[in-house]
C-alpha positions in Angstrom: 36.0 99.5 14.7 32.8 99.3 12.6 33.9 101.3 9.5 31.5 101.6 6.8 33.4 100.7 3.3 30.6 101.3 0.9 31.8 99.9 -2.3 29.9 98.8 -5.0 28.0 96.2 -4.2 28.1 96.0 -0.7 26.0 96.9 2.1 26.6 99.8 4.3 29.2 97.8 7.6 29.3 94.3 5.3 32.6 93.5 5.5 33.7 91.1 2.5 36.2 89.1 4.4 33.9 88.6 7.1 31.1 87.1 5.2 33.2 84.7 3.2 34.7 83.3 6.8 30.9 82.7 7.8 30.1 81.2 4.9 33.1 78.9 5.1 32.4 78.1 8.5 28.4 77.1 8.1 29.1 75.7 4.5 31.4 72.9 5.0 30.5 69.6 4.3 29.7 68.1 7.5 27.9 71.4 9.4 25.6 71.1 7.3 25.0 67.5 7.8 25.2 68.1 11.5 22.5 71.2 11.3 20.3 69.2 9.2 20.4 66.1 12.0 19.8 68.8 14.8 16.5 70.0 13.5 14.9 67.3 14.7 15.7 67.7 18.4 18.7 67.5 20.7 20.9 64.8 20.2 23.6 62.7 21.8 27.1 62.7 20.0 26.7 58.8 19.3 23.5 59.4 17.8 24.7 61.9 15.4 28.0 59.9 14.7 25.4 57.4 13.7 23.3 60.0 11.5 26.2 61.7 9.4 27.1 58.6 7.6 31.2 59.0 6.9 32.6 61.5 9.9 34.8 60.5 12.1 34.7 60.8 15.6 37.6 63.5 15.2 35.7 65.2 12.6 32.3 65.6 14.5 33.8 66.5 17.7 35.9 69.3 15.7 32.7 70.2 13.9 30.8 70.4 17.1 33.1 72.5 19.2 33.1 75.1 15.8 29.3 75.4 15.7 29.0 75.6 19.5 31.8 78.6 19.0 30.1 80.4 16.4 27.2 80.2 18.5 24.9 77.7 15.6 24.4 75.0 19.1 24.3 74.4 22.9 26.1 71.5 24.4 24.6 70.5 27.7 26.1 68.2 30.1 23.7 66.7 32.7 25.8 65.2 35.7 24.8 61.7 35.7 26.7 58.4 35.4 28.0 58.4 33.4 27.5 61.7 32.0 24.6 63.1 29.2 26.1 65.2 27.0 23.5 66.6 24.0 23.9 69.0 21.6 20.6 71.2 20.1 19.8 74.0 18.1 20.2 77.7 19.3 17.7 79.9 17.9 20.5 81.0 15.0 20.8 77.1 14.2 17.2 76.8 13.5 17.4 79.9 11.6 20.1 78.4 9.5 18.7 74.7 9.1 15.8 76.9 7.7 18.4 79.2 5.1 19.7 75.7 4.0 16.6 73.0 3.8 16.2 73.7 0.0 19.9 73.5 -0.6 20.1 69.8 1.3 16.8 68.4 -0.2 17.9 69.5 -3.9 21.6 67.5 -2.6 19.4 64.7 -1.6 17.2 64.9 -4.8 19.4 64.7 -7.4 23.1 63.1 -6.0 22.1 59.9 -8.5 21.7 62.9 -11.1 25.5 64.1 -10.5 26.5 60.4 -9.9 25.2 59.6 -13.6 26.7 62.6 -15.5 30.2 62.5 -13.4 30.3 58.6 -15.2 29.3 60.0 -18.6 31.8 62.5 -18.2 34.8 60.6 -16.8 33.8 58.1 -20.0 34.9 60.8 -22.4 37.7 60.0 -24.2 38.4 63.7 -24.6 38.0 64.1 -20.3 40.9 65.9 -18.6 42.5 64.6 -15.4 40.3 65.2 -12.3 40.8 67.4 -10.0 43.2 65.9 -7.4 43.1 62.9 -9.5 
């Protein structure tokens, strides 16, 4: 049911929990990746295998199948031999590869920023463990 819950700082019908599963689901590491490759026109899964430099082939199928589900792309088979499978855009993807451009060009802008002060940092003498390290 569409319950309105109206606390502070929410909009009228936002629902919290549901937002944060969105933003889990289009915010992982390799959607993105994937969204960002797709802007530039359908693609074939070998081709964006080759694009996303470090997924696996288990990874981009799963990532494929869970933007194709939460409606972000289109897969299209054409019957041929052996088959052409591509994967494109929906309107919603392009909407999103548009919310997220500035977020993957500053990633792409300063990564050899982060690289530098993640070495100054672990340098510290006085640096605490990692995390997951």
């Amino acid at each position: 049911m569409g319950a309105t819950r109206g606390g502070p700082g929410e909009a009228a019908g936002e629902d919290p929990c549901r937002t944060r599963a969105v933003l889990g689901i289009v915010g992982d590491k390799w959607s993105l990746l994937v969204v960002r490759h797709l802007s530039e026109g359908p693609r074939r899964f070998t081709e964006l295998k080759r694009a996303v430099d470090g997924i696996s082939q288990r990874m981009l199928t799963v990532t494929l199948r869970g933007l194709e589900r939460d409606g972000i792309l289109t897969r299209t088979v054409r019957n041929v031999m052996p088959p052409h499978v591509s994967y494109e855009l929906t309107p919603m993807g392009r909407t999103l590869r548009e919310a997220t451009a500035p977020l993957l060009e500053w990633s792409i802008a300063h990564v050899g920023h982060i690289d530098d002060a993640r070495a100054a940092y672990d340098a510290r003498p006085d640096t605490p463990a990692t995390p997951g390290g």
